[in-house]
C-alpha positions in Angstrom: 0.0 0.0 0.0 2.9 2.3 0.6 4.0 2.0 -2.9 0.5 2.4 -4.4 0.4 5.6 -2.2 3.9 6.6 -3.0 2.9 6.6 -6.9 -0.3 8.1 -6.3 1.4 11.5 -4.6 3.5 11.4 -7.2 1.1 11.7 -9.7 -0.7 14.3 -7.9 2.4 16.4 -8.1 2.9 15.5 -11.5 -0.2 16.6 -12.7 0.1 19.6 -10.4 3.3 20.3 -13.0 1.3 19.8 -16.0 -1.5 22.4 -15.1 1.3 25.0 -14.3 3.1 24.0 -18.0 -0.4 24.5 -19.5 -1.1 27.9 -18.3 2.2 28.7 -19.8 2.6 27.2 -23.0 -0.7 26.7 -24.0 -1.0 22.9 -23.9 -2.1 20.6 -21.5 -2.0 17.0 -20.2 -4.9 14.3 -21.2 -8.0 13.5 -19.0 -10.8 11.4 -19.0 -13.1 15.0 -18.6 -11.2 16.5 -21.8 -13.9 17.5 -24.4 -13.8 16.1 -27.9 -13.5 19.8 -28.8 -10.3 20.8 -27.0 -8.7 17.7 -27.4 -9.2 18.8 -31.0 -7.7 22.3 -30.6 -4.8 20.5 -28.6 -4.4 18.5 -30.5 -4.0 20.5 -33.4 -2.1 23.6 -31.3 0.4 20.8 -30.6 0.9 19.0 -33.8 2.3 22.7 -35.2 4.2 23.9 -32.6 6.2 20.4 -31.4 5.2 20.7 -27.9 4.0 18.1 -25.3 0.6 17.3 -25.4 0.6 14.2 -23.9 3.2 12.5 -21.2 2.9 8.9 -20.2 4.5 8.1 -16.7 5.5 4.9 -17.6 7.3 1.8 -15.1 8.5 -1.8 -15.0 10.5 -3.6 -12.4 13.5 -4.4 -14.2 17.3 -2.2 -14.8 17.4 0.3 -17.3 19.9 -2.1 -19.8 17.0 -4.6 -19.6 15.1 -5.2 -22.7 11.5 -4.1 -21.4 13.2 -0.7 -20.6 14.8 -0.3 -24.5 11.7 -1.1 -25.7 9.7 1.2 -24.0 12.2 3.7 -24.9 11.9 2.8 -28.4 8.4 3.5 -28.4 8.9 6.5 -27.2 11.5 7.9 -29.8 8.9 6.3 -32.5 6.0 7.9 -30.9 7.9 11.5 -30.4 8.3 11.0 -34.0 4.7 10.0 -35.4 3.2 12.9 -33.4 5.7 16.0 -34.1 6.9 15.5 -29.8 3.2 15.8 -28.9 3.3 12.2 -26.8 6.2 11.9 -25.0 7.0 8.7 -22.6 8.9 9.1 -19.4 10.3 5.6 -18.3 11.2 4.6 -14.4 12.3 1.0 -14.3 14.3 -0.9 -11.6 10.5 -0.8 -9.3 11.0 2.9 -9.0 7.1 3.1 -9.3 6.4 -0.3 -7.3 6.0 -3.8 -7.9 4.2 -5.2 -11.3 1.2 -5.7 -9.2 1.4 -1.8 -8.3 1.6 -1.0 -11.7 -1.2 -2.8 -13.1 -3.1 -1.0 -9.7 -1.7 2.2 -11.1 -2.9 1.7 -14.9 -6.3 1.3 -13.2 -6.0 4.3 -10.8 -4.5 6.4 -13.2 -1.3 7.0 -11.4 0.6 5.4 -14.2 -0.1 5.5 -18.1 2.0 2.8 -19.0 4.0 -0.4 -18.1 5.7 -3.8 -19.7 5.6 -6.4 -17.1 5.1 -10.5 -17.2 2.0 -12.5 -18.0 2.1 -14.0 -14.2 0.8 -11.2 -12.0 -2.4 -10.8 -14.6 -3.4 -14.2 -13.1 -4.8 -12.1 -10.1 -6.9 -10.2 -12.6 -7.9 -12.6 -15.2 -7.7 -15.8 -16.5 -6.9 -14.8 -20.0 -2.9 -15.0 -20.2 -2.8 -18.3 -17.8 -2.3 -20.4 -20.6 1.2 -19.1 -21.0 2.2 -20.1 -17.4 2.2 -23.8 -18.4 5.5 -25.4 -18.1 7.0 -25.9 -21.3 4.3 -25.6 -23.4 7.1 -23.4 -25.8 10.2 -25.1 -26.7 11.2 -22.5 -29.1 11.3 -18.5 -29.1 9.8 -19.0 -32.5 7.0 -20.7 -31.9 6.2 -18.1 -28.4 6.4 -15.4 -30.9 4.1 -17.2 -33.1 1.6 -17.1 -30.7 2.4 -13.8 -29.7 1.7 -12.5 -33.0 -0.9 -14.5 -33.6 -4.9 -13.9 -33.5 -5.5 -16.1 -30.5 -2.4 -13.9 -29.0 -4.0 -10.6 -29.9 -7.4 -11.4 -28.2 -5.5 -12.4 -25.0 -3.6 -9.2 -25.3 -6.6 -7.5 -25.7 -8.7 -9.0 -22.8 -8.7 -7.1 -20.1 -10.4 -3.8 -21.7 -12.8 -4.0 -19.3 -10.0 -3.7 -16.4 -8.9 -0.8 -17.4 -5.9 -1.8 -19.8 -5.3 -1.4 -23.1 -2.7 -3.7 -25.0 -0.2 -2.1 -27.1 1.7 -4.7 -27.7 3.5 -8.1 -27.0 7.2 -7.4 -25.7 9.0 -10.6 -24.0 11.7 -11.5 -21.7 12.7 -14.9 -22.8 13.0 -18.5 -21.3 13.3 -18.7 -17.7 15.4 -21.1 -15.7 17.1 -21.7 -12.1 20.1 -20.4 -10.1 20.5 -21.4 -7.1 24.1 -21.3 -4.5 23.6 -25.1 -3.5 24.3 -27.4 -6.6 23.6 -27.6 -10.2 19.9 -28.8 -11.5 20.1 -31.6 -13.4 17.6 -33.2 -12.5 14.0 -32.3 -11.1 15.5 -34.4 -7.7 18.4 -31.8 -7.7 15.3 -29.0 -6.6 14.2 -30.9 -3.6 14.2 -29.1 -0.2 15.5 -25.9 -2.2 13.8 -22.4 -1.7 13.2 -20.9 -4.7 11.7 -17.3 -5.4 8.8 -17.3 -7.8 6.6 -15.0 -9.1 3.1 -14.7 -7.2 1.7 -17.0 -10.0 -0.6 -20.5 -8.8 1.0 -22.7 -11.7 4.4 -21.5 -11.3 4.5 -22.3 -7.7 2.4 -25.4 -8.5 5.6 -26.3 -11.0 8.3 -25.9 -8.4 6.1 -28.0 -5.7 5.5 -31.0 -7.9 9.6 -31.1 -8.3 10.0 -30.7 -4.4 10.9 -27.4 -4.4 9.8 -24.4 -1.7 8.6 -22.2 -4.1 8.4 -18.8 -2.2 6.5 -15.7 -3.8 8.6 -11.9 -3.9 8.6 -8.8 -5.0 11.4 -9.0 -7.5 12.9 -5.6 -6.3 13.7 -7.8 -2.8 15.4 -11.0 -4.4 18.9 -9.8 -4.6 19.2 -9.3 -0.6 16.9 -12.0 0.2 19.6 -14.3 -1.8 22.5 -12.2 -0.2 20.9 -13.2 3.0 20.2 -16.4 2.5 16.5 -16.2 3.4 15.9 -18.2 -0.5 18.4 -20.7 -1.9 17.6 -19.6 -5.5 15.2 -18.1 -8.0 14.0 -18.7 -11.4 14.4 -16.2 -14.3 15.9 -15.3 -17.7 19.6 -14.9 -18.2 18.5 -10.8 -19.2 17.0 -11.0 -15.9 19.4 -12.2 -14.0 22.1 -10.6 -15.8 21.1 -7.2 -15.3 20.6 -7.5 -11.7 23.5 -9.1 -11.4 22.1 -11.9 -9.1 25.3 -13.7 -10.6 26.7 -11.9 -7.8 24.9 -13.3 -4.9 24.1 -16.9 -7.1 26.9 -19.6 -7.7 24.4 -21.7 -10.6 22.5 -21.4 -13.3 20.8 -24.4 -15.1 19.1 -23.6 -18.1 15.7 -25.4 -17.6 13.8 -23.4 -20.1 11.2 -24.5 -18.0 8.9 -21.0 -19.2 8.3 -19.0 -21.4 8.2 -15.2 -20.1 6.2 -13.3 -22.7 5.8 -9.2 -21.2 3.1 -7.3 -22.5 2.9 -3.4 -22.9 -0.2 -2.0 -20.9 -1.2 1.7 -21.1 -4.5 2.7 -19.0 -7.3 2.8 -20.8 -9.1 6.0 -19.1 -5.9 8.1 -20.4 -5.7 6.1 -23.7 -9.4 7.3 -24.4 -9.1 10.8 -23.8 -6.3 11.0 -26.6 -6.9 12.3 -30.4 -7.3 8.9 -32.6 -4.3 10.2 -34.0 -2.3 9.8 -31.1 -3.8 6.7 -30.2 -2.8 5.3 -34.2 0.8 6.8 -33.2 1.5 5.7 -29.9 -0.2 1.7 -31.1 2.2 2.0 -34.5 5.1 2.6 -32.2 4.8 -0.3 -29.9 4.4 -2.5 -33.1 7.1 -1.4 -34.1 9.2 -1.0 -31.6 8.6 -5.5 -31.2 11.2 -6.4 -33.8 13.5 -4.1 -31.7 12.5 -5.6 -27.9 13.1 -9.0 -29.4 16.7 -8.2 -30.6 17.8 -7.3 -27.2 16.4 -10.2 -25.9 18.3 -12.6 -28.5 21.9 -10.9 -27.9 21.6 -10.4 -24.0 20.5 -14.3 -23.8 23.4 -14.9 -26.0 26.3 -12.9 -24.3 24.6 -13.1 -20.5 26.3 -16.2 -19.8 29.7 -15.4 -20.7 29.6 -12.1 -18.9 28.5 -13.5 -15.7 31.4 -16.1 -15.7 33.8 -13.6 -16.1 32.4 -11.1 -13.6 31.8 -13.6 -10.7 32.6 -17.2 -12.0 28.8 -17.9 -12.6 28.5 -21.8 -13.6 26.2 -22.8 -16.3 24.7 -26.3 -17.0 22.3 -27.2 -19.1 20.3 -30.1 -18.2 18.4 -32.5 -20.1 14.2 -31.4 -19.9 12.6 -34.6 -20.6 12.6 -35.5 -17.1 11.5 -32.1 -15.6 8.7 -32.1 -18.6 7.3 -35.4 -17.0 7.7 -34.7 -13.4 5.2 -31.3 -14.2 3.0 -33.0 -17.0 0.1 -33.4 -14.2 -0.2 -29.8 -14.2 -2.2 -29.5 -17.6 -4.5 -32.2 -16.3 -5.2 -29.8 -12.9 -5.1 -26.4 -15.1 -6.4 -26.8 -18.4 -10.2 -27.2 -18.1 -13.1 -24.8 -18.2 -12.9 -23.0 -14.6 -12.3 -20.0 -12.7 -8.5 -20.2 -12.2 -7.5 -22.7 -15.2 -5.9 -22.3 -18.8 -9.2 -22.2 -20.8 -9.6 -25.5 -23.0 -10.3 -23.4 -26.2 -7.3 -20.8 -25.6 -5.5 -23.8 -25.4 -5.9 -26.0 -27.8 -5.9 -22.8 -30.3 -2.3 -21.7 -28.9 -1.2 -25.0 -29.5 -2.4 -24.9 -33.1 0.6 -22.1 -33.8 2.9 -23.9 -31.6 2.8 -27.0 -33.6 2.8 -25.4 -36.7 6.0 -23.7 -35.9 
């Protein structure tokens, strides 16, 4: 609650900034009580003179060399671009604004406009984007993207209209797998008795228990001195992840499970969204398109070099263990998950996202 209060006093002041710009220079920030008529005469007052019509506070949780935070960046250069500087994006990352779950509270509230964070704290708000928190139902980036790009993927992005969030697009953060300070994971045996963060996600806990594991929920801005404390043995992410926190430096191992697939789409609140010129909202949803093929770049070369820089900054072993086993020791999940239920993987989603996975 402190955080959700933190970010709402800081919008207050922010908008408190915005009124005092306005009286200024003429233009104004967007609200859901702006009149079609002066968003038009802002709208056109700002496409001619190049100023700032519209600034999205946005946030995720991760560093600022992490992919989510280059491709929100991206967006905005694009979208700076497409409008003439009218809508500008202002990016916090590193949990400056709060948790994932405070920013998806903030879209709602209005504190925030925008955000990129993971599929597995929506599971609190809908059952739409569970189907991606199956273990190992991607073995491939390809065929995630796929379904990312995909119809089926574009109505799940879509969803949650009605909760005050408006897709812009699918970013990602790549496959996730273990660290942990004890041993290597070579087996789903090797997890037994660990204490492993996860994210505050029902099947990914449900994963970790089936293999033995103590799969302990956390903030992810509080892993690095929980594991420098020893209050968790490990936690599960991918290598841009744990790279750019440098969790190398408080983790001995690394074992490339693959065991999920992270995809990370890019919210911005729909009460905000609404209240801007069509124009802008054309601009700002070109931009995140986009701005994909970019996000999905930095992903493929931080996954590539990560490992090799974290061996040389802190010795950081890597082993890469074979997934059959760890696929059959969580198989039972899809029987549990996948049926027609409040808290379950939709049947229909399902077998449609498998449809683009096997054809890729």
């Amino acid at each position: 609650m402190k955080k959700v209060f933190a970010i709402l006093m800081t919008a207050i002041v922010a908008s408190s900034v915005a009124i005092g710009c306005s009286s200024q220079n003429g233009s104004s920030s967007a609200s859901a009580s702006n009149s079609s008529s002066a968003s038009s005469s802002q709208t056109s007052s700002a496409s001619s003179s190049g100023e700032v019509a519209y600034e999205l506070t946005s946030g995720s949780a991760t560093p600022d060399t992490h992919p989510y935070n280059l491709g929100i960046v991206k967006i905005g250069e694009l979208v700076q671009e497409k409008t003439n500087g009218a809508v500008k994006i202002d990016h916090f990352g590193s949990s400056q604004l709060g948790s994932e779950r405070d920013l998806i509270e903030g879209l709602q509230l209005g504190s925030v406009q925008m955000c990129v964070i993971s599929t597995a704290p929506l599971s609190g708000f809908t059952d739409s984007f569970l189907v991606f928190d199956l273990p190992f139902i991607f073995e491939t980036s390809q065929q995630a993207r796929a379904v990312m790009d995909s119809e089926v993927g574009t109505e799940i992005l879509s969803s949650v209209e009605d909760q005050g969030l408006v897709g812009v697009c699918w970013f990602e953060n790549g496959f996730r797998n273990v660290t942990n300070n004890l041993r290597p994971i070579n087996t789903p045996e090797d997890l037994k008795g660990l204490k492993i963060r996860t994210m505050e996600n029902q099947m990914h806990m449900a994963a970790f228990q089936v293999m033995g594991a103590d799969p302990t929920p956390m903030a992810m801005g509080e892993v690095f001195t929980a594991l420098q404390q020893g209050t968790i043995d490990g936690e599960e992410n991918p290598i841009p992840i744990v790279e750019s926190n440098k969790l190398d430096e408080v983790q001995k191992y690394i074992s490339m499970t693959g065991h999920l697939f992270s995809p990370a789409p890019v919210f911005v609140g729909k009460t905000y969204y609404d209240a801007m010129p069509a124009e802008y909202q054309e601009a700002l949803m070109a931009a995140g398109l986009e701005a994909v093929s970019y996000q999905r770049q930095q992903i493929d070369e931080q996954e590539a070099a990560g490992l090799e820089i974290m061996a040389e900054r802190s010795g950081m072993e890597a082993n890469f263990p074979e997934k059959q086993a760890f696929k059959d020791a969580t198989a039972s999940l899809y029987d549990t998950y996948i049926k027609d239920e409040a808290g379950c993987v939709n049947p229909e989603i399902y077998e449609r996202v498998m449809e683009v996975v096997n054809a890729n």
